[in-house]
C-alpha positions in Angstrom: 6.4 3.1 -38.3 5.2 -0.8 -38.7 8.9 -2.0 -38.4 9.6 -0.1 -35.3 6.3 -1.4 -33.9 6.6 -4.9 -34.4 10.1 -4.8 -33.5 8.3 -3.3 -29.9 6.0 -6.0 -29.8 8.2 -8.9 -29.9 10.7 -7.3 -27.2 7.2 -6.9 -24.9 5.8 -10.2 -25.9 9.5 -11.8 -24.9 9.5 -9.8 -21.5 6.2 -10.4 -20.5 5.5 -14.3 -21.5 7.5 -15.6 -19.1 10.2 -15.3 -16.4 13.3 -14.5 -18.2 16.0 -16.6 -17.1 18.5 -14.6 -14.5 14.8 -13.9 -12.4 14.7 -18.0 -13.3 18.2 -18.8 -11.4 17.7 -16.1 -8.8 14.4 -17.7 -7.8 16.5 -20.8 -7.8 19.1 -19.6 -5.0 16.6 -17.9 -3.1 14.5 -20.6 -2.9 17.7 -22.7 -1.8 19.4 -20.1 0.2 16.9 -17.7 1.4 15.1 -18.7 4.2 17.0 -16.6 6.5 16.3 -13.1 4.5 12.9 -14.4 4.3 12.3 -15.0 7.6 14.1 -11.3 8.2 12.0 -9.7 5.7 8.6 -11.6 7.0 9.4 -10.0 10.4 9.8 -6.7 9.2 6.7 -6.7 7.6 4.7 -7.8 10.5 6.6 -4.8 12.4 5.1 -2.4 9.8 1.5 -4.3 9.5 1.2 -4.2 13.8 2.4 -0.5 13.7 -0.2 0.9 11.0 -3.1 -0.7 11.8 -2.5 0.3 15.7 -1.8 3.5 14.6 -5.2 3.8 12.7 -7.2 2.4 15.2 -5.1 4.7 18.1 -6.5 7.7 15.4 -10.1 6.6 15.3 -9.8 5.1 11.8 -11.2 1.3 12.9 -8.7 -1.2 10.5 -8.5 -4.7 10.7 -5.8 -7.1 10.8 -4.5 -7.6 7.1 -3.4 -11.6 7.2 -2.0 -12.1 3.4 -1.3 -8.4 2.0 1.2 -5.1 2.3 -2.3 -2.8 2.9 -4.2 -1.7 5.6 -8.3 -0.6 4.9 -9.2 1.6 7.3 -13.0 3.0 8.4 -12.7 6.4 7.1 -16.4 7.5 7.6 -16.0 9.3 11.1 -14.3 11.9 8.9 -17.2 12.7 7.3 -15.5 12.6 4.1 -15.7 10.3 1.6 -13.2 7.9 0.3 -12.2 10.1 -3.0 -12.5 13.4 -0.7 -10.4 11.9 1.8 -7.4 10.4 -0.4 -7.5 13.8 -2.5 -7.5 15.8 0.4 -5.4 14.3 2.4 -2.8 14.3 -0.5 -2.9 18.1 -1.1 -2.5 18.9 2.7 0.1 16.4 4.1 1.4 14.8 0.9 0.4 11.0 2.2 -0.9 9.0 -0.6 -4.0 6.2 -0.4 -5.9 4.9 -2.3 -9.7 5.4 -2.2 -11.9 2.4 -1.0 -14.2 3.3 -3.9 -11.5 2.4 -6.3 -12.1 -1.9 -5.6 -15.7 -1.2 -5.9 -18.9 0.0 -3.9 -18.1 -2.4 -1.3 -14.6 0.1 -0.2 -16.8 2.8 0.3 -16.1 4.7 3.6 -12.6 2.8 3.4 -8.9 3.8 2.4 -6.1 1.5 1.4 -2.8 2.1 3.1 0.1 -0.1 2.1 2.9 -0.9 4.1 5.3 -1.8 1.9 8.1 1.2 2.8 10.3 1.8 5.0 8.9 1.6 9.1 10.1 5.4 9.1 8.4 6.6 6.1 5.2 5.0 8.0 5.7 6.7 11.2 6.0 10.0 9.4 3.0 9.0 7.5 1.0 7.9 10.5 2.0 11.9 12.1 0.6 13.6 9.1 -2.7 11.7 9.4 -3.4 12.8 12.6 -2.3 16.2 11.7 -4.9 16.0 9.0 -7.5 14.4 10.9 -7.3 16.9 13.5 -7.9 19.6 10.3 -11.6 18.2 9.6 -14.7 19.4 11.6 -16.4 16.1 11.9 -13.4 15.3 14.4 -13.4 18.4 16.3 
């Protein structure tokens, strides 16, 4: 119904046109309080960027650096899959979600994203059943 609808719109246009005040005031105290989490937090992340991209690289998947983002892109070509082969398969048979390079355009061909966003554990685990699925694929045997 047009009453319920615009009722909708207004509470989405409200939510979405600007920070709503409590985000407003906790912005406020962690800007003037929170340089100690964010320090904690910005090490924590690092731990989880160094470990993925050695990891990749240790597993043949060539990955660079990220310097401003919670993903890795690794060189997925020596699987001899492609980037929507490899994400879908790798999702079926070790339940480790990426997403394919091709998604960001032509350019991401041959590449994966990765984020590193979770927990250092869930990453390990993730980084095991990669190799387990790497070592699945006859263009690595």
């Amino acid at each position: 119904p047009a009453g319920v609808i615009d009722g909708m719109l207004k509470i989405h246009q409200y939510g979405i046109m600007c920070a709503s005040i409590i985000s407003q005031e906790a912005a406020v105290e962690a800007l003037k309080n929170g340089r100690e989490s964010m320090l904690h937090m910005r090490d924590k992340y690092r731990e989880r960027r160094d470990f993925i991209v050695r990891r990749f690289n240790e597993l043949g998947l060539p990955c660079h650096l990220p310097r401003g983002a919670f993903y890795a892109f690794p060189n997925i070509t020596s699987t001899g899959l492609d980037s929507m082969t490899f994400a879908s398969q790798l999702l079926a048979a070790q339940k480790v979600a990426v997403v394919p390079g091709t998604a960001f355009g032509a350019a991401g061909a041959g590449f994966c994203r990765a984020s590193f966003s979770t927990s250092y554990e869930r990453i390990h685990e993730a980084g095991e059943r990669i190799a387990r699925f790497l070592d699945t694929l006859p263009a690595r045997k």
